[in-house]
C-alpha positions in Angstrom: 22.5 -4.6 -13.2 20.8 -1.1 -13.6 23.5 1.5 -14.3 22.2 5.0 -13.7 23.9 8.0 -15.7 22.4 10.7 -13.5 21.1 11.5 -9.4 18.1 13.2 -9.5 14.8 12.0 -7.9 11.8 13.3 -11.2 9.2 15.3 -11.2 6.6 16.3 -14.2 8.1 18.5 -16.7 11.9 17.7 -15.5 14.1 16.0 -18.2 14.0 12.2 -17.7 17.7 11.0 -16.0 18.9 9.1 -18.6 20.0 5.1 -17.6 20.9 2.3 -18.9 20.0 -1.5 -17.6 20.0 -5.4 -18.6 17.2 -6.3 -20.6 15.4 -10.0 -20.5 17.0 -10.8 -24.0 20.2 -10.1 -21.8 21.5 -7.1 -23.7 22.1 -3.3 -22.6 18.9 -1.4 -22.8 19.7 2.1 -23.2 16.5 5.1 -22.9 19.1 7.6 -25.1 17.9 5.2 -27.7 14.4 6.1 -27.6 14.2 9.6 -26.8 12.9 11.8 -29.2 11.5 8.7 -31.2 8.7 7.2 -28.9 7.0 8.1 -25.7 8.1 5.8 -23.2 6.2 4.0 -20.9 8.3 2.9 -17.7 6.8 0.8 -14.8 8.7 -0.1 -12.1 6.9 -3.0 -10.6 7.5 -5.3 -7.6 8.5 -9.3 -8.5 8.2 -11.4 -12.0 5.3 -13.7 -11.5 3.1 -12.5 -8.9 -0.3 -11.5 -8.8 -0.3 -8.0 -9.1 2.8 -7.9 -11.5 1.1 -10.3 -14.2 -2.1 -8.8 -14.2 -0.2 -5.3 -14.8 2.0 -6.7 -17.5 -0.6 -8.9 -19.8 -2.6 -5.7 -19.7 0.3 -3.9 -21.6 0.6 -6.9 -23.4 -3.6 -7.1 -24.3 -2.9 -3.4 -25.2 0.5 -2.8 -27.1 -1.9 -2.0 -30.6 -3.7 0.7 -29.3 -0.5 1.3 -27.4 1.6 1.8 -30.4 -0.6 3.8 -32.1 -0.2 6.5 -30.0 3.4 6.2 -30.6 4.3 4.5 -27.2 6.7 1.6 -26.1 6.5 -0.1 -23.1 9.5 -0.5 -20.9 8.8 -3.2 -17.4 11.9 -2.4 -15.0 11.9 -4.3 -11.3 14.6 -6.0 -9.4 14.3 -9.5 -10.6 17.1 -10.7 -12.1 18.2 -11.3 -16.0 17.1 -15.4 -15.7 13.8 -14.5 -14.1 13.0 -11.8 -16.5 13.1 -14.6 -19.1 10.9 -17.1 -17.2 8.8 -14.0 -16.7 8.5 -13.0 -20.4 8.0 -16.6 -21.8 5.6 -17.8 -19.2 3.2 -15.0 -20.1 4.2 -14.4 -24.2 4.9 -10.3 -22.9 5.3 -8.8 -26.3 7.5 -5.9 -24.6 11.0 -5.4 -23.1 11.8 -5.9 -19.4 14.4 -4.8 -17.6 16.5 -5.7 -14.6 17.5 -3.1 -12.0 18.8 -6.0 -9.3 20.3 -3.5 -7.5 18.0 -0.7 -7.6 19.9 1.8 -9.0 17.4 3.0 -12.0 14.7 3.0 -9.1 16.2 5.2 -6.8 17.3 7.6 -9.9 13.6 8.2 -10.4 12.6 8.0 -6.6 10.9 4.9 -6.2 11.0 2.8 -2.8 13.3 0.0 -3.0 13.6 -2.9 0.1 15.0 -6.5 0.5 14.7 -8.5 -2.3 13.7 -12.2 -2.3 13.1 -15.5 -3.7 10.3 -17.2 -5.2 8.8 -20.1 -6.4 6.4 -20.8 -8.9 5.0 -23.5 -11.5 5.9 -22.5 -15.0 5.3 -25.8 -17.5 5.6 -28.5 -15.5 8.3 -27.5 -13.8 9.4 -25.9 -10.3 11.5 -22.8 -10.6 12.9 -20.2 -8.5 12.7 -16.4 -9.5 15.3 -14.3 -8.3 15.4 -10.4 -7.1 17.7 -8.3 -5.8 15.7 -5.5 -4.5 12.0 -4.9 -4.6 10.6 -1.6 -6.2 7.0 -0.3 -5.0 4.7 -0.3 -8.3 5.1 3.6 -9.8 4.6 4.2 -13.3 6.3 7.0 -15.6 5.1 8.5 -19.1 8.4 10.0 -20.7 7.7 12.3 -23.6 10.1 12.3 -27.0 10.9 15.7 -25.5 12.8 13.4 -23.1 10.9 15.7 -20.4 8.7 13.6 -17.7 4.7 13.4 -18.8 2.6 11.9 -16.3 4.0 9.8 -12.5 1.8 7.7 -10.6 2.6 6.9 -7.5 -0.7 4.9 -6.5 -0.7 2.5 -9.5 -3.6 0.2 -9.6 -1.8 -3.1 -11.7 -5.4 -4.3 -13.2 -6.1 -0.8 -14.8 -2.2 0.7 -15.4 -2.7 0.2 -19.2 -5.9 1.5 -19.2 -4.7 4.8 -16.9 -1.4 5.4 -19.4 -3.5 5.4 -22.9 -5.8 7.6 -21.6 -2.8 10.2 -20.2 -1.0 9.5 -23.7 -4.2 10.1 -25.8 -4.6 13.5 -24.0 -0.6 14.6 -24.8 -1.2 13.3 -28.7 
């Protein structure tokens, strides 16, 4: 469950709200951690497992060298819940942190569109399971400077190219 610290809806230049939320390895993930260490790379995206979503996340994961050398970490957030971030993570080998906001609090503290969540099923080694979500967040991606100030929101994320799109935003603020 996302717990968010502070209100405001973020804008480019504004100090990041700071949260904290469930990661997959079912732990507190907290961004006070991070700030002033890394730039942090935080992608809200729809559901664990679907089209869109995977090709987004195994381009982060294709990319987290070139990623870390310009002193990035990559942070997934969507609705889907603790157990399906895991299926998620495994099913894929994501080299990165994912976190749950099943309630869509740490969505709404940045302003990103939240509806219904769902259920789905999918094929994940030979057997049947069913992900879980408890909201789902439209696909926006922010850049978060070790300033802790807000680099770069896109609103219009394509998933095949987000990767590509952030090291070329974080090469620029190096």
């Amino acid at each position: 469950m996302g717990k968010a610290i502070s209100q405001e809806v973020v804008r480019v230049g504004d100090r990041v709200p700071l949260f904290a939320a469930v990661s997959d390895e079912d732990k507190v993930w907290s961004l006070k951690d991070y700030l002033g260490k890394k730039n942090v790379v935080l992608y809200f995206y729809p559901a664990a497992m679907t089209g869109g979503c995977t090709s987004q996340a195994c381009g982060y994961r294709d990319h987290q060298c070139e990623l870390k050398d310009l002193d990035a970490i990559v942070i997934g957030i969507s609705g889907d819940d603790v157990a399906s971030l895991q299926i998620f993570k495994k099913a894929k080998n994501l080299n990165f942190t994912l976190l749950s906001d099943d309630d869509g609090a740490v969505a709404r503290l940045f302003g990103v569109p939240v509806s219904a969540g769902g259920q789905i099923s999918r094929m994940v080694e030979g057997m049947d399971v069913v992900l879980n979500r408890g909201v789902t967040a439209q696909r926006w991606t922010f850049i978060i400077g070790k300033d802790g100030r807000i680099k770069y929101i896109n609103q219009q994320v394509d998933a095949a190219s987000d990767y590509k799109t952030v090291m070329e935003v974080l090469a620029k603020t190096k």
